[in-house]
C-alpha positions in Angstrom: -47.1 95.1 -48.9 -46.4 92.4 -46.3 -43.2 90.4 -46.8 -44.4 86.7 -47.5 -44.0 84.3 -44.7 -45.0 81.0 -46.2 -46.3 79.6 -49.1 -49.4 77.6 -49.5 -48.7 75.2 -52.6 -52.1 73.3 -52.0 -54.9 74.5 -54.1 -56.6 76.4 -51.8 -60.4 77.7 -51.7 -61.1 80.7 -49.8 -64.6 81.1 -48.8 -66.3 84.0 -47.3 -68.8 87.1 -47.3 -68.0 90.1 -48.5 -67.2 92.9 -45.7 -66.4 92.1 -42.5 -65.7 88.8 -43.4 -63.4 89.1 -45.8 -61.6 91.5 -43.7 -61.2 89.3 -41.8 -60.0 87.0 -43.8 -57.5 89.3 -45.4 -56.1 90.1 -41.7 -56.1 85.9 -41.3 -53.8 85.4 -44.5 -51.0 88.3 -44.5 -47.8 87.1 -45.4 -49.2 83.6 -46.9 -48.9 83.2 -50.6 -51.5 81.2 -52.5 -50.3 80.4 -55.9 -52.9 78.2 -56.9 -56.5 79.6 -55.2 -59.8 80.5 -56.5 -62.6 82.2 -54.0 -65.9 82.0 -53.5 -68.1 84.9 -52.4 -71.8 86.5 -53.7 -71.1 89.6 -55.9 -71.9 92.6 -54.8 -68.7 93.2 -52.1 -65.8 95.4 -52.3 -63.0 93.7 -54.1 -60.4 91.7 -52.2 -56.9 93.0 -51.5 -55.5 89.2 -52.0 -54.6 87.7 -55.1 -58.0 86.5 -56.8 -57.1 84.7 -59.8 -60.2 82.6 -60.3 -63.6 84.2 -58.4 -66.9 82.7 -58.2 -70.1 83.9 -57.2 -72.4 81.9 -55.7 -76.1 82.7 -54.9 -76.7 83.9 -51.3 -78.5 82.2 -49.7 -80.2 84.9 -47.3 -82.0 82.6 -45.4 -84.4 81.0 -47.7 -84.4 77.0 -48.2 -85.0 77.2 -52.1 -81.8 79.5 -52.7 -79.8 77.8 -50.1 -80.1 74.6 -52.1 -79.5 76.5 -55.2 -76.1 77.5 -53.2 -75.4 73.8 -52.2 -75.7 72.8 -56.4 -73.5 75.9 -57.4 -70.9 74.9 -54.4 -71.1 70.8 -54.9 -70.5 71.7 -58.5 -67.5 73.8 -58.3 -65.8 71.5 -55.5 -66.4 68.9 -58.7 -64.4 71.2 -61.0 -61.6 72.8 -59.0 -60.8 69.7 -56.4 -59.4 72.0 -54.3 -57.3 70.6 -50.6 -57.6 72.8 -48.8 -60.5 75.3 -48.0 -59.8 78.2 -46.0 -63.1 80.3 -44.5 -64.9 83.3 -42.4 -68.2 82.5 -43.5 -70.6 83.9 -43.4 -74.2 81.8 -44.8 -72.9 82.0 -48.7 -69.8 79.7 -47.1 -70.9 77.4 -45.2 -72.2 74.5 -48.4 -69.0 75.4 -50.0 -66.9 74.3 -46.1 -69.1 71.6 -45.6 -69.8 70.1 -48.7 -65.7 70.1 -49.7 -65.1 67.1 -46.9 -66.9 65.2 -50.0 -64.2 66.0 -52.3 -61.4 65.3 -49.3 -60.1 68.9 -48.9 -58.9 70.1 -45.3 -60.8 72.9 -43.7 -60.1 75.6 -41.3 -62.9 78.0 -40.2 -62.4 81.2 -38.9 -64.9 82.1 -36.8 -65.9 86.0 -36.7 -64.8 88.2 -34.1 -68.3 89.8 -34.0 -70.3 86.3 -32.1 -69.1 85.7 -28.7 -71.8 82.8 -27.8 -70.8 81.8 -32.0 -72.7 82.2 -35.1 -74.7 80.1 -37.0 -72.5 79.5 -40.0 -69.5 79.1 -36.7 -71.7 76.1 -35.0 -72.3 74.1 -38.6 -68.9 74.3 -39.8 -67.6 73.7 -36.7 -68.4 69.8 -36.8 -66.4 69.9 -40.3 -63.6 72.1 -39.7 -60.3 70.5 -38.9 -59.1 73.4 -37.7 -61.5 76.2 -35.9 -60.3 79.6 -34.6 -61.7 81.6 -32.5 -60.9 85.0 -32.1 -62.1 85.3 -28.1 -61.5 82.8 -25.4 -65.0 83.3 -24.8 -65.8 81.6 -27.7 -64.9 78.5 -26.2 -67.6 77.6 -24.5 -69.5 77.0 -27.4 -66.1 75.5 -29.4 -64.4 73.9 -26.8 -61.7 72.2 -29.7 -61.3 76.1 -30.6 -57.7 77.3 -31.6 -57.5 81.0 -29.9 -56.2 83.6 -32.4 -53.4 85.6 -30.9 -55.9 88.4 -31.4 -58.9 90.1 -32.9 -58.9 90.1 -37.1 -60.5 93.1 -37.4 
């Protein structure tokens, strides 16, 4: 176990997909604690390795209009609930209402965008117009995020 660095007394959501994602993620967040922090994924995943005390699982999307709106309602609706400040992401599609959509409640967001998209994915190029903070994860990335924080190296 990592020895814990900082801690995050915000309520914090962290949104992502499970798998490489979240692995990311993980990688993204050793040695923060998050005492007050409730995720939001789509079941099906491997269980995270950081403290989930409140987990919700949101339709996927998977590219279809009708379940991404279904997604939007689920998200809009638990931003309503849990107010969280700040909102902590990877993405992938199942993310991206809940990072967007939680400017309306007033949290902060930083989006980290996957190692695997050099010219940027399409959940990295929407919440990138929302994100206060965007990593990338490849200075190569910043020709399509020129406001891009560069990791000091890959999450993966």
């Amino acid at each position: 176990m990592n020895r814990i660095r900082h801690v995050e007394r915000r309520r914090t959501c962290l949104a992502y997909s499970p798998g490489g994602h979240l692995s990311e993620l993980e990688r993204a967040l050793e040695g923060i604690d998050f005492p007050d922090c409730f995720h939001v994924t789509f079941g099906g995943g491997r269980p995270t390795r950081l403290p989930a005390r409140r987990v919700y699982s949101l339709c996927h999307p998977r590219r279809s209009i009708a379940r991404t709106l279904l997604n939007a309602f689920q998200a809009l609706l638990l931003l309503a609930l849990e107010r969280p400040r700040l909102v902590i992401s990877t993405g992938a599609d199942v993310a991206v209402p809940c990072v967007v959509l939680s400017k309306l409640v007033g949290a902060r967001v930083v989006y980290i965008e996957t190692a695997a998209a050099l010219e940027g994915s399409l959940s990295g190029r929407i919440c990138y117009r929302v994100a206060d903070l965007f990593v990338a994860q490849w200075p190569e990335q910043r020709a399509v995020y020129p406001r891009a924080v560069i990791a000091s190296g890959p999450l993966l």
